[in-house]
Biotite code that builds the C-alpha atoms (Angstrom):
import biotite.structure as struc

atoms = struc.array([
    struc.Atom([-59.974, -52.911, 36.124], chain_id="A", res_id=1, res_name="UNK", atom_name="CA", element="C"),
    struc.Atom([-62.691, -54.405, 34.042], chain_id="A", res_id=2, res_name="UNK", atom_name="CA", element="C"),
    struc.Atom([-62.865, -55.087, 30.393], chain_id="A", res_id=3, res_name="UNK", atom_name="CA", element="C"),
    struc.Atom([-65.146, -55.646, 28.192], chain_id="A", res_id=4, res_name="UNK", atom_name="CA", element="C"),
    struc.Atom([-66.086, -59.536, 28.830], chain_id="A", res_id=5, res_name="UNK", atom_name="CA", element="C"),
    struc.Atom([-66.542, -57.951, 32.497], chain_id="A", res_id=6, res_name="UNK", atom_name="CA", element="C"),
    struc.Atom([-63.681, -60.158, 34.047], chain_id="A", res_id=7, res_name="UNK", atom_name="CA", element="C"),
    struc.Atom([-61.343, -58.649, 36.505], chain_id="A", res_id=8, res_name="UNK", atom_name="CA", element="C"),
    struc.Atom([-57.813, -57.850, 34.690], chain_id="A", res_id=9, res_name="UNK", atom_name="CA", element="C"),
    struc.Atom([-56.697, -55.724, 32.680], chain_id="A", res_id=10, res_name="UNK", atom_name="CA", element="C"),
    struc.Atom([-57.375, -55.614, 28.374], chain_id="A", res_id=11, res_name="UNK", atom_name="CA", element="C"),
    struc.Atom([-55.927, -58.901, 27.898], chain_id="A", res_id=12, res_name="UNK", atom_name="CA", element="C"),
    struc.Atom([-57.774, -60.411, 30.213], chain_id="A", res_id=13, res_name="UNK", atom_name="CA", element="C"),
    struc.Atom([-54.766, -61.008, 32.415], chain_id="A", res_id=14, res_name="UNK", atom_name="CA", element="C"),
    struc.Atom([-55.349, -60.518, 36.717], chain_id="A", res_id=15, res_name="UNK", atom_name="CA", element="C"),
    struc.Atom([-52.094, -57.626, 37.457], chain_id="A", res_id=16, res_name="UNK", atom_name="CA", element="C"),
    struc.Atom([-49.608, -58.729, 39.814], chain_id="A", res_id=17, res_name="UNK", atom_name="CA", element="C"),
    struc.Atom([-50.648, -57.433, 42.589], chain_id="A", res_id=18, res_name="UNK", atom_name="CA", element="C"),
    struc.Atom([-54.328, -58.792, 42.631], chain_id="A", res_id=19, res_name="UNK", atom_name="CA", element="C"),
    struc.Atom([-52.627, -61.994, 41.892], chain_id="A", res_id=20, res_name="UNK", atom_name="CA", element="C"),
    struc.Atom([-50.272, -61.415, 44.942], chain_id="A", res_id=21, res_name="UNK", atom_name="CA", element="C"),
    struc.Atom([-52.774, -60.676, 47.614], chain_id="A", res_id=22, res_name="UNK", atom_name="CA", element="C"),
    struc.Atom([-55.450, -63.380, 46.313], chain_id="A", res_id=23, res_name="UNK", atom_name="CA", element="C"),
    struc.Atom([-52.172, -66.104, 47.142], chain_id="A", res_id=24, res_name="UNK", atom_name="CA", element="C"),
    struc.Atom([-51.167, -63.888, 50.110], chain_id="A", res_id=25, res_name="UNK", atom_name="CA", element="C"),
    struc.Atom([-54.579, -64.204, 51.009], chain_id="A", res_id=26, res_name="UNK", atom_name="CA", element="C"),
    struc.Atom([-55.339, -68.270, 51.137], chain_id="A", res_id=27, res_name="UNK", atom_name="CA", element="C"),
    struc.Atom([-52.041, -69.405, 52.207], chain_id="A", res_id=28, res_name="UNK", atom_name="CA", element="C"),
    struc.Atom([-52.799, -67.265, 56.067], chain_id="A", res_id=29, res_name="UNK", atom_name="CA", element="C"),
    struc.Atom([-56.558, -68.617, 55.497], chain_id="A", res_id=30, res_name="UNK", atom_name="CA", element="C"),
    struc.Atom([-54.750, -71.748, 55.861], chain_id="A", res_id=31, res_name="UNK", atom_name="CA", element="C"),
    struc.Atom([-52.322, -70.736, 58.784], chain_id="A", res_id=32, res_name="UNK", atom_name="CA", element="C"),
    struc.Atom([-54.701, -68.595, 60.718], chain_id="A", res_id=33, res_name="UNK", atom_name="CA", element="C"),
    struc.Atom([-58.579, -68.926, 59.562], chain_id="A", res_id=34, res_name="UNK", atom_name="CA", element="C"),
    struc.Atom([-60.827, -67.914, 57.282], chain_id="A", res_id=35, res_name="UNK", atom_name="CA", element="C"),
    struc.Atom([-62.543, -65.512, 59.919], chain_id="A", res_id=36, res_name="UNK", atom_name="CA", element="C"),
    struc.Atom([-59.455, -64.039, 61.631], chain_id="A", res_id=37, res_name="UNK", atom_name="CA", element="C"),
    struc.Atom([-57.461, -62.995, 58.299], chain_id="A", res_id=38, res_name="UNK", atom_name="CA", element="C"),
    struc.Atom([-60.811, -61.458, 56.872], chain_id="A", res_id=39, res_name="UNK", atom_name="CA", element="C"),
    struc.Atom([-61.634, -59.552, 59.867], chain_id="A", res_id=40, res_name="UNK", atom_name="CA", element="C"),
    struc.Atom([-58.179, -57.935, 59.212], chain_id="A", res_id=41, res_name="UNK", atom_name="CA", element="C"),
    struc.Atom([-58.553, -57.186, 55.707], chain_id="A", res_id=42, res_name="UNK", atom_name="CA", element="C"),
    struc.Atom([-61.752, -55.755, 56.585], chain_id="A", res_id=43, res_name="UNK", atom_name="CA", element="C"),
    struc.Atom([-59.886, -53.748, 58.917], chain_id="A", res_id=44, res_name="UNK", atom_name="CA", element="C"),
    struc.Atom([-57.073, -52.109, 56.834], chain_id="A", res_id=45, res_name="UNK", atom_name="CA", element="C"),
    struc.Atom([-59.938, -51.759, 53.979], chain_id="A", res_id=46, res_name="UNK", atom_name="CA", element="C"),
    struc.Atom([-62.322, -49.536, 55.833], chain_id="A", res_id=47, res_name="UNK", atom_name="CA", element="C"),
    struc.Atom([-59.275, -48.003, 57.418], chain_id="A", res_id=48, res_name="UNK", atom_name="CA", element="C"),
    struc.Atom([-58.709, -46.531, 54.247], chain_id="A", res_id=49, res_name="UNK", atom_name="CA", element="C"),
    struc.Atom([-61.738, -44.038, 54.196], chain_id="A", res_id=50, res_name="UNK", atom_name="CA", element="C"),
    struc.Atom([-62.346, -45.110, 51.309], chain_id="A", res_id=51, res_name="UNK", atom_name="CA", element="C"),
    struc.Atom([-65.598, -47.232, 51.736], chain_id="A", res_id=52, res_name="UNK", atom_name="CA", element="C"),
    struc.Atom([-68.665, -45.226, 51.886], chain_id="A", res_id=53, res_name="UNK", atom_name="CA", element="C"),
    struc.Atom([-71.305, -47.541, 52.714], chain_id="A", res_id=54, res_name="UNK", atom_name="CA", element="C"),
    struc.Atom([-71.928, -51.049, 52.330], chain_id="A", res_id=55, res_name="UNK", atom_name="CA", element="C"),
    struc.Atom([-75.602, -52.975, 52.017], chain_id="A", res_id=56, res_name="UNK", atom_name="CA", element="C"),
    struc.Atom([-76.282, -55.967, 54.313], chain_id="A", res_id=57, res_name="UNK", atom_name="CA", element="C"),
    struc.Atom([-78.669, -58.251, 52.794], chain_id="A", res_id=58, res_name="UNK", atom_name="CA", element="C"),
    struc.Atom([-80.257, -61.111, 54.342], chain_id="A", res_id=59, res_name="UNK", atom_name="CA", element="C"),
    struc.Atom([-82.072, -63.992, 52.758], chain_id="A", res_id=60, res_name="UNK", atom_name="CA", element="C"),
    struc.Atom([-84.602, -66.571, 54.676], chain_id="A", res_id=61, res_name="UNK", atom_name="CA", element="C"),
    struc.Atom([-84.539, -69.725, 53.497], chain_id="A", res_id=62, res_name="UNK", atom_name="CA", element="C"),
    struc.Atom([-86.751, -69.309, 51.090], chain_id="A", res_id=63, res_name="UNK", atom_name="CA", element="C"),
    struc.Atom([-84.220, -67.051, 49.412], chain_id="A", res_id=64, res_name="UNK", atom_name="CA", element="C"),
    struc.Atom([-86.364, -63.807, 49.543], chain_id="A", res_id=65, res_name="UNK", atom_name="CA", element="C"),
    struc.Atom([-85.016, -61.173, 51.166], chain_id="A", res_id=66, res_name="UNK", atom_name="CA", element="C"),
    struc.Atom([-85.224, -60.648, 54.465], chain_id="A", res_id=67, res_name="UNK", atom_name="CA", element="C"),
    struc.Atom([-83.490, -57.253, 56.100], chain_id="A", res_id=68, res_name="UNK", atom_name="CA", element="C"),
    struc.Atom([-81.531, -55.139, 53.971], chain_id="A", res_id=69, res_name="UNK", atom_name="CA", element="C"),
    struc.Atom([-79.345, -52.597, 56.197], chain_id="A", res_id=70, res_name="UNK", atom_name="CA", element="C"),
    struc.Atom([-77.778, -49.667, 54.974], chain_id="A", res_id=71, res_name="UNK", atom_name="CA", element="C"),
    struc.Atom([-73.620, -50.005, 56.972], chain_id="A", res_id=72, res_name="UNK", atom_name="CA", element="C"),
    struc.Atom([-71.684, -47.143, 57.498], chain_id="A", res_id=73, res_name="UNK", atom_name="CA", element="C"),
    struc.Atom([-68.055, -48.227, 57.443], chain_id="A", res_id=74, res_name="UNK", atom_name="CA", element="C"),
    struc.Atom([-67.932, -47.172, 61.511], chain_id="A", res_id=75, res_name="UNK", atom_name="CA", element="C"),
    struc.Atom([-70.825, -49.939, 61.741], chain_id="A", res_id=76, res_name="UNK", atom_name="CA", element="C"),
    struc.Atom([-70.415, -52.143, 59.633], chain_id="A", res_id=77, res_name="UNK", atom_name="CA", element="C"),
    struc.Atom([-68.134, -55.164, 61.070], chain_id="A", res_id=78, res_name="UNK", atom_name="CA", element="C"),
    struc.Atom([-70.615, -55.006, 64.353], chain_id="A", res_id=79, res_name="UNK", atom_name="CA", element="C"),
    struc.Atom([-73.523, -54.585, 61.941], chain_id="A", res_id=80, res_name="UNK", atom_name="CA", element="C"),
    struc.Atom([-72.087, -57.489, 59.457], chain_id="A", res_id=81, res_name="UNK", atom_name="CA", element="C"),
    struc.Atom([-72.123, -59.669, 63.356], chain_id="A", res_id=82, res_name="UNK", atom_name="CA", element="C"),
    struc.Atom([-75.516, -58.878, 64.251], chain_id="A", res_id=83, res_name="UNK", atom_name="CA", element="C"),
    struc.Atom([-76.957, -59.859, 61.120], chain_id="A", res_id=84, res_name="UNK", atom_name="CA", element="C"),
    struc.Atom([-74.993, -62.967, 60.228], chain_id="A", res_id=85, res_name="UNK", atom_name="CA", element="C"),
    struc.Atom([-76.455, -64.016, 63.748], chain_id="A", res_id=86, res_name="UNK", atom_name="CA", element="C"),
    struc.Atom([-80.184, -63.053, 62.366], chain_id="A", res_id=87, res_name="UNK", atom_name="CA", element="C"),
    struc.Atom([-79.109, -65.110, 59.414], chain_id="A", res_id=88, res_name="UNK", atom_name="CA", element="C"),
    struc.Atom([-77.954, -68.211, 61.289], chain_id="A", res_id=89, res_name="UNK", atom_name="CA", element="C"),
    struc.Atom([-81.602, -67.565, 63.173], chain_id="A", res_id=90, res_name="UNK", atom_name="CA", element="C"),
    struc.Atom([-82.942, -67.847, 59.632], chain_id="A", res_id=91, res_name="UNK", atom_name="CA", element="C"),
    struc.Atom([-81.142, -70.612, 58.212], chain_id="A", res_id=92, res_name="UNK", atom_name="CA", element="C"),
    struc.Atom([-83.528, -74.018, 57.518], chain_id="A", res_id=93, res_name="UNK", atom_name="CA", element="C"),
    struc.Atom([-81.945, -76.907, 59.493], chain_id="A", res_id=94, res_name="UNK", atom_name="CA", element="C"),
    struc.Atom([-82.661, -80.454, 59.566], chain_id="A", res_id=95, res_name="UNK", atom_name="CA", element="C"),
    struc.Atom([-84.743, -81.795, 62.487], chain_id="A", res_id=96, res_name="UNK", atom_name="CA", element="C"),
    struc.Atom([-82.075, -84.264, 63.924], chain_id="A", res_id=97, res_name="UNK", atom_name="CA", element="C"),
    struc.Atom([-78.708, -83.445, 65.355], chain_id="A", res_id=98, res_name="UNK", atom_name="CA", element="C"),
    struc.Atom([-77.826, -87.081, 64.648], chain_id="A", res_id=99, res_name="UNK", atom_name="CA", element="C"),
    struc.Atom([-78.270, -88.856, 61.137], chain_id="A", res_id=100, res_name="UNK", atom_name="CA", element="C"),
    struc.Atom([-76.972, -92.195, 59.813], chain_id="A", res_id=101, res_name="UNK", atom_name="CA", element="C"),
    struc.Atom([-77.233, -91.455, 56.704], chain_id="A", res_id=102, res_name="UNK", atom_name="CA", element="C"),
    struc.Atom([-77.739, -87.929, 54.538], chain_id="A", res_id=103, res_name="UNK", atom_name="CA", element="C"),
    struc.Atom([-79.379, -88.038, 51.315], chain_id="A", res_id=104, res_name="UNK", atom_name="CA", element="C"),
    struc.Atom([-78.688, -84.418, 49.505], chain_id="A", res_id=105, res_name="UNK", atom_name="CA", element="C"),
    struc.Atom([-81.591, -84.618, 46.806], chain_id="A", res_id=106, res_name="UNK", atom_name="CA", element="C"),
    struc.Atom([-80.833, -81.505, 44.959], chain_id="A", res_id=107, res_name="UNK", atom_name="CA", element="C"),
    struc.Atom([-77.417, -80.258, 44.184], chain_id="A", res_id=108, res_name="UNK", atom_name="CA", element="C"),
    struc.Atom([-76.040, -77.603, 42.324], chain_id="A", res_id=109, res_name="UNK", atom_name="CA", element="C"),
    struc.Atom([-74.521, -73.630, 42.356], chain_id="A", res_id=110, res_name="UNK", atom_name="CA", element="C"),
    struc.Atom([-77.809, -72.422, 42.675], chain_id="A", res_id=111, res_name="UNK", atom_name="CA", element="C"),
    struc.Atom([-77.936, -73.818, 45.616], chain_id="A", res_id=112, res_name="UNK", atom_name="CA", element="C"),
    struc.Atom([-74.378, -72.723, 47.073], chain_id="A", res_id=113, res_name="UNK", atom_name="CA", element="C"),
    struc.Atom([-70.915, -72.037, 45.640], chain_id="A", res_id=114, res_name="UNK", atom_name="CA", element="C"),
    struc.Atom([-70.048, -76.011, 46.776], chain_id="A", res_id=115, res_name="UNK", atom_name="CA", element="C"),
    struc.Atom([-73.370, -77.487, 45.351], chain_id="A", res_id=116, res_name="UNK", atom_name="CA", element="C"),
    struc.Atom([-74.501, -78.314, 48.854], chain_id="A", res_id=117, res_name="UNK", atom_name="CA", element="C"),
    struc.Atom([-75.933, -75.872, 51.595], chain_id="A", res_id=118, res_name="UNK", atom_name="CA", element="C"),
    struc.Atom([-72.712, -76.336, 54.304], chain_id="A", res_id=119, res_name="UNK", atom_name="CA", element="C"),
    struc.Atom([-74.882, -75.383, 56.742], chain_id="A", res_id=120, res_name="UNK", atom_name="CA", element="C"),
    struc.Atom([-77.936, -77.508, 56.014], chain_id="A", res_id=121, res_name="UNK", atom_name="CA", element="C"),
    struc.Atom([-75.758, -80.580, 56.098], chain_id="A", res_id=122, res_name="UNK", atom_name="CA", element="C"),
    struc.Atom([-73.454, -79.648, 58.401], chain_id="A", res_id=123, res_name="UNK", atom_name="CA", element="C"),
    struc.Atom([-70.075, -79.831, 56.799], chain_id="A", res_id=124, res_name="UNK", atom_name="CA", element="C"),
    struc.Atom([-67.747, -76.811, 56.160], chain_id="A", res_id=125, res_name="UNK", atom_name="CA", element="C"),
    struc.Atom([-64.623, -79.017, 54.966], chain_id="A", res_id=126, res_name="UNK", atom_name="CA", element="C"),
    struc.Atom([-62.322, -75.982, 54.382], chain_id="A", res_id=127, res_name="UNK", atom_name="CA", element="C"),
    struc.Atom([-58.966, -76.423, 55.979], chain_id="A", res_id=128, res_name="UNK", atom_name="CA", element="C"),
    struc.Atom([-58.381, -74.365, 59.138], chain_id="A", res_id=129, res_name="UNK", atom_name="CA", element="C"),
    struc.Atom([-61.892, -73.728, 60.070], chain_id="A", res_id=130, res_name="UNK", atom_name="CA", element="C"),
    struc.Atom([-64.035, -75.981, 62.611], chain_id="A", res_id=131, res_name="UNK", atom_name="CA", element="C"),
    struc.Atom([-66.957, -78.407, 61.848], chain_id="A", res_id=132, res_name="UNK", atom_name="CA", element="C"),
    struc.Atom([-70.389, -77.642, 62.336], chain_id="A", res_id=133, res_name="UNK", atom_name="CA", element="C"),
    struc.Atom([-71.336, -79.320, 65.599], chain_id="A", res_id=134, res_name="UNK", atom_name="CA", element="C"),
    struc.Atom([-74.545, -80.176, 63.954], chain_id="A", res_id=135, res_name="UNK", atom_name="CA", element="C"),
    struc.Atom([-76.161, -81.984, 62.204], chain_id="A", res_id=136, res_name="UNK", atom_name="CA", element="C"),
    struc.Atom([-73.653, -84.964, 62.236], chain_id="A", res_id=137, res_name="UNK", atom_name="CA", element="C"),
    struc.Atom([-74.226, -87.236, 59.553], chain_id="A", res_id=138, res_name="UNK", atom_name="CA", element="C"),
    struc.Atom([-72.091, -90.961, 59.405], chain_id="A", res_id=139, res_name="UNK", atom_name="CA", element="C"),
    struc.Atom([-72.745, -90.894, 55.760], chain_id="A", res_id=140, res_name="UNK", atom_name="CA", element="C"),
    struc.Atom([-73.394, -88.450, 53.117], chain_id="A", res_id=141, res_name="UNK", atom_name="CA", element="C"),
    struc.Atom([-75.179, -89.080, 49.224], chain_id="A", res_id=142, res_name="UNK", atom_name="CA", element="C"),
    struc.Atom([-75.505, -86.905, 46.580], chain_id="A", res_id=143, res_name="UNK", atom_name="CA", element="C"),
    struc.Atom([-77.848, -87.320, 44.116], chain_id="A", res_id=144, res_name="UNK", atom_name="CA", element="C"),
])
């Protein structure tokens, strides 16, 4: 439910229970089994429900313009969602070395990504469970 300041929760502003619940449910068997297995089974029970219509897949270059937008049926949509996150990787800008002593990130912020840093462009995931980016490697990183 949303209310007026157009949070999730109910009029008080308060998350229910059960959102709550499955959020915590939710990150402690990121944690124990991955980030990609447990959402690929969320996915799962969700469109099992019937009640997802469609979904849009939108993909950005790295210029952030749009790219491909694709209409998903929920019977297409987690094969869909595969193809084009590998048309995104294809699209993602990468640095021209595999091998860096040192990284200086010029620009940081959430306009840039939800850590401040592209994880991709510097090649650092750092969320527990989940393997590192093979490349770029980079001995040291700055931030500006």
């Amino acid at each position: 439910m949303h209310n007026q300041n157009n949070t999730i929760g109910n009029k008080s502003g308060e998350i229910p229970s059960d959102i709550r619940r499955f959020y915590t449910d939710f990150s402690k068997k990121t944690l124990e089994y991955g980030f990609e297995r447990v959402l690929r089974n969320v996915a799962e029970v969700i469109l099992g429900t019937g009640k997802i219509a469609f979904g849009l897949g939108i993909v950005e270059n790295p210029y952030d313009k749009t790219a491909i937008i694709s209409a998903l049926g929920p019977d297409e949509m987690v094969q869909s969602e595969e193809r084009l996150l590998k048309r995104s990787k294809e699209l993602t800008a990468r640095l021209p070395f595999d091998e860096l002593d040192v990284l200086i990130v010029d620009e940081v912020g959430k306009d840039i990504s939800g850590t401040g840093m592209d994880t991709e462009g510097i090649g650092r995931m750092m969320h527990t469970g989940e393997k590192e980016m093979e490349t770029p490697k980079s001995t040291r990183l700055s931030a500006d």
